[in-house]
Every structure is written in C-alpha cells, then in structure tokens.
C-alpha positions in Angstrom: -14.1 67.8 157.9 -17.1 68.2 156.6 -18.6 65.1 157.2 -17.5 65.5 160.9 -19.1 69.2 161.3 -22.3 69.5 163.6 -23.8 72.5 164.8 -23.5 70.8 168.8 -19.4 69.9 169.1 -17.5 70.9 171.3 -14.0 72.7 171.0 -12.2 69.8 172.1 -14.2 67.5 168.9 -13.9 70.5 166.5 -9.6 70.5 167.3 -10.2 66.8 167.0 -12.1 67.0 163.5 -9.7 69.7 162.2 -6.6 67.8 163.1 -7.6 64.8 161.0 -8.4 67.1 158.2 -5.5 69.0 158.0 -3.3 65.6 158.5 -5.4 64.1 155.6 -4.3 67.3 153.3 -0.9 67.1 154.2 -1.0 63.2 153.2 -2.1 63.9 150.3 0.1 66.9 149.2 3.4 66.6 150.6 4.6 70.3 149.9 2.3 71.3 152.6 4.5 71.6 155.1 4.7 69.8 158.1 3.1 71.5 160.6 0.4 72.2 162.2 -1.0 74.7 163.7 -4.7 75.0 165.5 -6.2 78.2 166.6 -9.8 78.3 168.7 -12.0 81.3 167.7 -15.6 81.7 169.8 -17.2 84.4 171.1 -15.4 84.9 174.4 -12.1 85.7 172.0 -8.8 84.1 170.1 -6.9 80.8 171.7 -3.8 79.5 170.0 -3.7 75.5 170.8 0.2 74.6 172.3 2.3 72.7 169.9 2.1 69.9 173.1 -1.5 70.1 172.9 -2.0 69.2 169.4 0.6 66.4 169.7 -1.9 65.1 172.5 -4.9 65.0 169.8 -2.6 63.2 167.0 -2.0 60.6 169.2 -5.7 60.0 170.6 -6.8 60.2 167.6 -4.3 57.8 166.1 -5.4 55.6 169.1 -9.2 55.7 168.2 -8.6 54.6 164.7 
C-alpha cells in the first residue's frame, strides 16, 4: 500500500490501492478471513463501500493486471 500512497489520489485510487493490499494480506495468511470490507473517511464524514462495489474494484483491478 505503501508504495501506492500519494498525497494527490483520489477515493476511487485509494479503494483501489487498499483493495490490493488487503487481498495481498489475505494471500498470504489464509486465517484472515475472507472478506473484505472498505470504509471512506474524509472530512465531509464516514462512507461504508457496498459489498457490490468492492466486487466492482476486484475485478478492474484483476483486469488491469
């Protein structure tokens, strides 16, 4: 994730970033669980991502690699 982070991305990058990070983990350690769940924090308040939503980003990002 870190190697990803910039000061400049946007929410839909940083979901991106921390959905490939948390899907890295889980590969790695198989008692983490299987889910995932994605939560956007700024200024303006808290944003829970829909289940649908993250299944959205898994698959473009399974696309772009």
């Amino acid at each position: 994730m870190e190697d990803n982070y910039r000061d400049d991305l946007s929410i839909e990058e940083g979901i991106d970033i921390s959905i490939r990070a948390i899907t890295a983990a889980m590969n790695r350690d198989s008692a983490s669980g299987g889910m995932i769940s994605v939560v956007v924090i700024t200024k303006d308040g808290y944003k829970e991502i829909p289940e649908n939503d993250i299944k959205k980003h898994m698959e473009k990002i399974k696309t772009n690699n």
